[in-house]
DOPAVEX-140710 format. One record per residue (C-alpha): residue number from 1; residue in one letter; z, x, y. Coordinates in pm, whole numbers. Example, Ala and Ser with C-alpha at 12.3 -4.5 7.8 and 13.67 -1.06 7.14 Angstrom:
BEGIN
+------+------+--------+--------+--------+
| resi | resn |      w |      u |      v |
+------+------+--------+--------+--------+
|    1 |    a |    780 |   1230 |   -450 |
|    2 |    s |    714 |   1367 |   -106 |
+------+------+--------+--------+--------+
! end
This chain:
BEGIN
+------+------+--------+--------+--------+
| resi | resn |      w |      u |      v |
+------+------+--------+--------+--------+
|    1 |    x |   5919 |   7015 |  -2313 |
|    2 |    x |   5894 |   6771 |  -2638 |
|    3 |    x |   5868 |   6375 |  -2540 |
|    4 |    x |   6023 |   6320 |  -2904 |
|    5 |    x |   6256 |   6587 |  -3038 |
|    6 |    x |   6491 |   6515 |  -3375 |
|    7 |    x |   6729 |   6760 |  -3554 |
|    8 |    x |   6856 |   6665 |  -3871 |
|    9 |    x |   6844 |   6276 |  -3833 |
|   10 |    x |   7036 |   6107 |  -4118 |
|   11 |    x |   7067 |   5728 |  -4170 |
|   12 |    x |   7240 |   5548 |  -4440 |
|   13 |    x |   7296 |   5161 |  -4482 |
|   14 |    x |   7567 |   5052 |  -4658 |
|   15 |    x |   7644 |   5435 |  -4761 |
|   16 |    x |   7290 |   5418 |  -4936 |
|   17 |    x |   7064 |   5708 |  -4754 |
|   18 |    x |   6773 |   5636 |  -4583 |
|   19 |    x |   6714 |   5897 |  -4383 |
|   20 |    x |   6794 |   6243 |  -4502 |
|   21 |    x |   6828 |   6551 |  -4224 |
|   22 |    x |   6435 |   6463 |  -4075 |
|   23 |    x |   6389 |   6682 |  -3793 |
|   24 |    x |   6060 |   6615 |  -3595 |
|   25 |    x |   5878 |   6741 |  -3267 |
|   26 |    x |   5630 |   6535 |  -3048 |
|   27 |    x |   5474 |   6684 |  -2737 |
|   28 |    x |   5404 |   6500 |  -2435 |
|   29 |    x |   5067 |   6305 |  -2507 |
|   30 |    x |   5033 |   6357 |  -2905 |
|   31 |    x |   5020 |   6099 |  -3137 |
|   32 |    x |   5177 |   6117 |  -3406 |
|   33 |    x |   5102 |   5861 |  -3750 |
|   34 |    x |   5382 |   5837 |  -3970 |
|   35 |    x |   5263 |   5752 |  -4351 |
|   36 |    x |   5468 |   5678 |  -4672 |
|   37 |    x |   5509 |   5452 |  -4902 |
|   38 |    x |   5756 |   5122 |  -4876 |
|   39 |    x |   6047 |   5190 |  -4856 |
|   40 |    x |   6019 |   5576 |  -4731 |
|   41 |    x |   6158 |   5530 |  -4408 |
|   42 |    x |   5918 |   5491 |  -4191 |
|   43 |    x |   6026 |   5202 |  -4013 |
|   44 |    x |   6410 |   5323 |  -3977 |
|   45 |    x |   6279 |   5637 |  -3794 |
|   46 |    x |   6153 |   5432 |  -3530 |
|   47 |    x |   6459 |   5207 |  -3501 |
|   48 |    x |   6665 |   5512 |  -3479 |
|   49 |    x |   6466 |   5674 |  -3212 |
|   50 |    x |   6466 |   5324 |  -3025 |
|   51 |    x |   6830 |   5329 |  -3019 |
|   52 |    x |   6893 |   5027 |  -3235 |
|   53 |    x |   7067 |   5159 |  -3571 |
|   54 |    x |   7346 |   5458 |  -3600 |
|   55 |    x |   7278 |   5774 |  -3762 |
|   56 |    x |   7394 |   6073 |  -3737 |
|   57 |    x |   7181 |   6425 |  -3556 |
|   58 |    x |   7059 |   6459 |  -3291 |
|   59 |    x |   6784 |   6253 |  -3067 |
|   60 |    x |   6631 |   6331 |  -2762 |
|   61 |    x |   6342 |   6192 |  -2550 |
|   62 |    x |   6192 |   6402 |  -2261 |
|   63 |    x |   6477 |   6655 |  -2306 |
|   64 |    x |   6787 |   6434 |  -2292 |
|   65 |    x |   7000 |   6318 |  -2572 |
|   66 |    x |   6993 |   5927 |  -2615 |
|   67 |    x |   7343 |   5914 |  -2708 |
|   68 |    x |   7548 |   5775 |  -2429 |
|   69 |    x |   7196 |   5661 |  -2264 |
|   70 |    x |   7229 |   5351 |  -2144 |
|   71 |    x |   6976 |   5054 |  -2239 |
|   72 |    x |   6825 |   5032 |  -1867 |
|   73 |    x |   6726 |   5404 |  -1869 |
|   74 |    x |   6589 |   5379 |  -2273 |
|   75 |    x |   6399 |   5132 |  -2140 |
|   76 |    x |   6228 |   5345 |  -1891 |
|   77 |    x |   6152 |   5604 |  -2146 |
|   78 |    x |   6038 |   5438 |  -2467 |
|   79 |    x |   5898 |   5099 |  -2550 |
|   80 |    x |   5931 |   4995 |  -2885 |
|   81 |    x |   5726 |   4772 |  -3088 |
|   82 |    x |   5873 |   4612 |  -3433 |
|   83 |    x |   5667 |   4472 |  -3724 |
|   84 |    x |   5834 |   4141 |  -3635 |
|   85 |    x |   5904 |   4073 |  -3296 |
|   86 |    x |   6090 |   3764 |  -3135 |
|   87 |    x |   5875 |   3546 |  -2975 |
|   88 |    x |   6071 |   3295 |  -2782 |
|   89 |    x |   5814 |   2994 |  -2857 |
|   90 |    x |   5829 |   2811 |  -2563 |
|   91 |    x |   5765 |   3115 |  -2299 |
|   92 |    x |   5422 |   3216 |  -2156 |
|   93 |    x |   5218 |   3490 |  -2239 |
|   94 |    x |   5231 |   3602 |  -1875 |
|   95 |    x |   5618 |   3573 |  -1893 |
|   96 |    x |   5698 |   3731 |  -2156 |
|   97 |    x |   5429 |   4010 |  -2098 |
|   98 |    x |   5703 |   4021 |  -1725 |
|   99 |    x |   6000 |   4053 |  -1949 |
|  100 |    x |   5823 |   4453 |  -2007 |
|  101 |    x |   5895 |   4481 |  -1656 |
|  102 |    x |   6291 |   4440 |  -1633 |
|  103 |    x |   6404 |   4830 |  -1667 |
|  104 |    x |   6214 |   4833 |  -1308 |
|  105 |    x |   6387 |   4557 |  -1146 |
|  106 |    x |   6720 |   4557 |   -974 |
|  107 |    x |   7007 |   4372 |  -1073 |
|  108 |    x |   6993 |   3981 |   -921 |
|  109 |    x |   6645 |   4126 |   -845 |
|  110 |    x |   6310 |   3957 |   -851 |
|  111 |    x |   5977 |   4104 |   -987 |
|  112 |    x |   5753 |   4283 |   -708 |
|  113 |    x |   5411 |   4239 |   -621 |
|  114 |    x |   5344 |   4595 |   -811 |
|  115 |    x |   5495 |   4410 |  -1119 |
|  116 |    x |   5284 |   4138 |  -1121 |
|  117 |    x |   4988 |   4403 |  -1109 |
|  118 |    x |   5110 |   4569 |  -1397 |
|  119 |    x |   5091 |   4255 |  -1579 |
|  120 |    x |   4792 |   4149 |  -1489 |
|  121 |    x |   4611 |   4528 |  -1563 |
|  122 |    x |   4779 |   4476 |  -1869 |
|  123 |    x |   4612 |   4134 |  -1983 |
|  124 |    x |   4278 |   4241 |  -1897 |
|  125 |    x |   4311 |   4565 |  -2107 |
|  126 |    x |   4397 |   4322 |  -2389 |
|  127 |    x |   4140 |   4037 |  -2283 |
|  128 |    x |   4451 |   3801 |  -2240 |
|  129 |    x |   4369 |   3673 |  -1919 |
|  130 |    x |   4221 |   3312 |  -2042 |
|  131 |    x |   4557 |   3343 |  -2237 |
|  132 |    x |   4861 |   3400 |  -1938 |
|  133 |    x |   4978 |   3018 |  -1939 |
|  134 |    x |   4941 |   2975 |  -2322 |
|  135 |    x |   5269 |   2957 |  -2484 |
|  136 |    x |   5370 |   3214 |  -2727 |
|  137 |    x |   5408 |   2930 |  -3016 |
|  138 |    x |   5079 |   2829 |  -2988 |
|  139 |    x |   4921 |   3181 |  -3109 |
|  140 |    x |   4805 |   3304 |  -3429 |
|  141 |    x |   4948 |   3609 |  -3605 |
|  142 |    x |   4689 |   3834 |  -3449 |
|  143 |    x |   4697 |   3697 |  -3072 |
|  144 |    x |   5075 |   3711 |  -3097 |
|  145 |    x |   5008 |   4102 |  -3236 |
|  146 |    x |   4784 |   4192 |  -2899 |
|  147 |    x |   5082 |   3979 |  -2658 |
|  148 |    x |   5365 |   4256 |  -2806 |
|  149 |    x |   5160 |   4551 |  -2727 |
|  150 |    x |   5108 |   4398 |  -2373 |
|  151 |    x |   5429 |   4400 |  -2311 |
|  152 |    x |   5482 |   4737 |  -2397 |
|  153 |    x |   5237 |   4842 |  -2200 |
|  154 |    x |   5375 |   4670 |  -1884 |
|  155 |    x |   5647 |   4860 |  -1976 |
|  156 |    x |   5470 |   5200 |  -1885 |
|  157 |    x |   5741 |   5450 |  -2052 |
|  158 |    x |   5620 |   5748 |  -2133 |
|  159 |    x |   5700 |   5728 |  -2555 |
|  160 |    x |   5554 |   5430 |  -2730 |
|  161 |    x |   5680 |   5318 |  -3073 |
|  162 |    x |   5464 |   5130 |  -3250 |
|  163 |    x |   5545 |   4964 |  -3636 |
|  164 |    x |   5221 |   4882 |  -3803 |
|  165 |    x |   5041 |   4808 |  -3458 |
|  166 |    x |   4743 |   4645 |  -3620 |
|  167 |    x |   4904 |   4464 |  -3934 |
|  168 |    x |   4843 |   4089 |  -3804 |
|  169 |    x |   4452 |   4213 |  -3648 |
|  170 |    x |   4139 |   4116 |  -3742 |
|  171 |    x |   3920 |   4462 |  -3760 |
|  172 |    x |   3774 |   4438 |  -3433 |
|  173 |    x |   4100 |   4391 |  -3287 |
|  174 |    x |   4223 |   4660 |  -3489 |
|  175 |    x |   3935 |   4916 |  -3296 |
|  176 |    x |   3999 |   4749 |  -2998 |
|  177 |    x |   4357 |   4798 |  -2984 |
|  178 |    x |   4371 |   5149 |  -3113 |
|  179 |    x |   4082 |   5284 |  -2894 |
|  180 |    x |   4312 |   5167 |  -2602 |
|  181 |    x |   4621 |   5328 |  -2728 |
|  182 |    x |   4406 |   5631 |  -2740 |
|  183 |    x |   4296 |   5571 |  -2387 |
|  184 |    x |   4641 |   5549 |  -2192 |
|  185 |    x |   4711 |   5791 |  -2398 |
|  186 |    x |   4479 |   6079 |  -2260 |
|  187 |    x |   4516 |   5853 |  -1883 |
|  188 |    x |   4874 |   5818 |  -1859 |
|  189 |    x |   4979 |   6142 |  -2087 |
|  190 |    x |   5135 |   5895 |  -2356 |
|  191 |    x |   5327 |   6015 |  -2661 |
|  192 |    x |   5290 |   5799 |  -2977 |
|  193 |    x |   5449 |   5747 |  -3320 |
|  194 |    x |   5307 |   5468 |  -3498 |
|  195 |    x |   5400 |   5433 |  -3856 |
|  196 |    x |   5081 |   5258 |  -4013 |
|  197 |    x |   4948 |   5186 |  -4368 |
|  198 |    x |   4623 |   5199 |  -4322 |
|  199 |    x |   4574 |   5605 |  -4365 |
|  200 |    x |   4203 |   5551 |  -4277 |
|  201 |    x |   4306 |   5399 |  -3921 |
|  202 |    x |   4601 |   5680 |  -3952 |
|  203 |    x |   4334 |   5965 |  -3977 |
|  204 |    x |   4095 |   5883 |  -3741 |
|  205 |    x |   4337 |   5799 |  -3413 |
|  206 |    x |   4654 |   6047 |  -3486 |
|  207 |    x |   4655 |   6367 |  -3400 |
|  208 |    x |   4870 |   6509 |  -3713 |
|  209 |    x |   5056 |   6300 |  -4014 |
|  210 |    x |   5393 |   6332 |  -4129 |
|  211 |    x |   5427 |   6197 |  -4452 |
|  212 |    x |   5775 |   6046 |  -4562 |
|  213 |    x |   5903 |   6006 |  -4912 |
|  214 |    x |   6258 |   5881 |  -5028 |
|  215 |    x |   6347 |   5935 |  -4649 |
|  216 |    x |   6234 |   6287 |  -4574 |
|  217 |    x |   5990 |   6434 |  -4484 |
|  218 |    x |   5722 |   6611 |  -4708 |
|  219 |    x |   5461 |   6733 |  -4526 |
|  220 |    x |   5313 |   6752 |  -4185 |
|  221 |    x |   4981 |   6828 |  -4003 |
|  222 |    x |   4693 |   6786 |  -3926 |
|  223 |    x |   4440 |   6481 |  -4136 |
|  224 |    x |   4267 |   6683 |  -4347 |
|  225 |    x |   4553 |   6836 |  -4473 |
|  226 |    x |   4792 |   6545 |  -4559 |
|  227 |    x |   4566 |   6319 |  -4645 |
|  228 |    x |   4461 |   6452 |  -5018 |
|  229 |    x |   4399 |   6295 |  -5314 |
|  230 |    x |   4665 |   6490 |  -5485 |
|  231 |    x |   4926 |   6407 |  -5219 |
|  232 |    x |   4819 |   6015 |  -5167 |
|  233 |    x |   4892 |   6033 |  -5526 |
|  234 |    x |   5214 |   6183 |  -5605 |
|  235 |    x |   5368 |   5982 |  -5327 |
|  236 |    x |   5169 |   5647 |  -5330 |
|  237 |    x |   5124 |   5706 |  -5712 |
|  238 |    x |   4758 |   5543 |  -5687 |
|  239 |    x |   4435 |   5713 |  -5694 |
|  240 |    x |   4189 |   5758 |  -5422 |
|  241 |    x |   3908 |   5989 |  -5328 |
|  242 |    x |   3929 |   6097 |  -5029 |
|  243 |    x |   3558 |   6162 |  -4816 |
|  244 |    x |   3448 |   6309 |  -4460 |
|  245 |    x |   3254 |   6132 |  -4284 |
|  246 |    x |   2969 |   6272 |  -4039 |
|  247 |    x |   3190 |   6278 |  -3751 |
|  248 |    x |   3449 |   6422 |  -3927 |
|  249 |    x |   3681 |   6167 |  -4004 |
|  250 |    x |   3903 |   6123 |  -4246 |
|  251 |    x |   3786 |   5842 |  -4532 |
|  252 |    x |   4010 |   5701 |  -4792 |
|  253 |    x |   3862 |   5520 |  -5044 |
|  254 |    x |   4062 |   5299 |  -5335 |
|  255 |    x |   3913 |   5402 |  -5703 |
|  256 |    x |   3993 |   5151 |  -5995 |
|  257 |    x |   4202 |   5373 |  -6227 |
|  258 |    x |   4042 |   5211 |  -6520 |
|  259 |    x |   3661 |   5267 |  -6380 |
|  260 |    x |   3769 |   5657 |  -6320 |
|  261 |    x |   3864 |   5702 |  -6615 |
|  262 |    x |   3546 |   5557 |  -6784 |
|  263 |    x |   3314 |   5711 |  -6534 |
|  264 |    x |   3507 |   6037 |  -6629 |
|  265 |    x |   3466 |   6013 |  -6983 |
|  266 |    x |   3055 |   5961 |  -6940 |
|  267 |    x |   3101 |   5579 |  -6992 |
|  268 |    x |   2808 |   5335 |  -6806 |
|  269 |    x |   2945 |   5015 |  -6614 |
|  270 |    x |   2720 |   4741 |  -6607 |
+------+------+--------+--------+--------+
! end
């Protein structure tokens, strides 16, 4: 059975399209890196599958249609993490790293003693332990970055969302966070779509790209396959060459149009 399953998936805002019939399959435990452009849609996907805009297909996580889910039970399947999160300024790390916890707890309920574990397994994986009574207005843009994806871990749903999960990271944090994602990934059987910019970081950790462009999708696969110079091209319109590394990994490299050109043409730079 697919964790992520879409058919036809259209979203329009303000009757301007968006989305345009994507269909999409994750299994349980892939990870999938969604690439594009601005603009392409990559971010509305998510939101869609998260529950939080209309559209119009069909969505369905471990089998069952979200439609008519309610909130408490999305909750329990997929945690979601935005580009810009709220971060109630005045609230602890370790309280707001709880607040992952509240599809678990009963109405008029408090938090267990297995919650609070959670929590805490979930700051050291993050090394935010010195950090639990720190308020979350007193963190830079990467600390706050490493306090989201806490709390979507404490949320332990099977599908994670993830919208540029290392935009605000330094690149050690960027490693570190991925190479955990990867982790509870192959522990816990975890299915992830991230949509990320960085197609280096894309083609090292996912497992196969889809590529979106004016809202559909264009191509899908594995690394070495999506990630070409003729393809970063057409849709990024910006030229790279594109290099394996000994490992095999995927390496995209930036290339001054200007310094191609010359270097093409037999031209010296000094």
């Amino acid at each position: 059975m697919s964790a992520i399953e879409l058919a036809d998936v259209s979203v329009a805002y303000g009757g301007v399209p968006v989305l345009r019939r994507l269909s999409m399959r994750a299994e349980t435990g892939a990870w999938i890196g969604l690439i594009g452009p601005n603009g392409a849609g990559k971010t509305t996907l998510l939101r869609s599958i998260a529950g939080l805009v209309p559209c119009s297909g069909d969505i369905r996580l471990t089998g069952m249609p979200i439609s008519g889910m309610s909130k408490r039970r999305l909750a329990q399947l997929l945690s979601h993490v935005p580009q810009r999160p709220t971060l109630p300024a005045s609230m602890t790390v370790a309280e707001y790293l709880l607040l992952g916890r509240t599809p678990y707890i009963p109405y008029l309920g408090t938090e267990s003693r297995r919650d609070l574990e959670v929590v805490a397994d979930a700051l050291r994986r993050l090394g935010l332990v010195s950090f639990a009574q720190r308020s979350l207005g007193s963190l830079s843009g990467g600390e706050a970055q490493r306090v989201v994806l806490g709390r979507a871990l404490a949320q332990q749903a099977p599908v994670l969302l993830f919208d540029e999960p290392t935009a605000a990271l330094d690149v050690g944090h960027q490693q570190q966070v991925l190479e955990l994602i990867d982790e509870l990934r192959i522990e816990r059987g975890l299915t992830v779509l991230s949509a990320m910019h960085d197609l280096a970081l894309a083609g090292q950790f996912a497992d196969r790209l889809l590529l979106l462009s004016k809202g559909q999708a264009v191509a899908e696969g594995p690394a070495r396959d999506i990630l070409t110079e003729s393809a970063i091209r057409d849709h990024y319109g910006v030229v790279v060459r594109i290099r394996e590394d000994e490992d095999g990994g995927i390496l995209v490299l930036p290339a001054r149009r200007g310094r191609l050109a010359a270097t093409t043409s037999g031209e010296r730079h000094l």
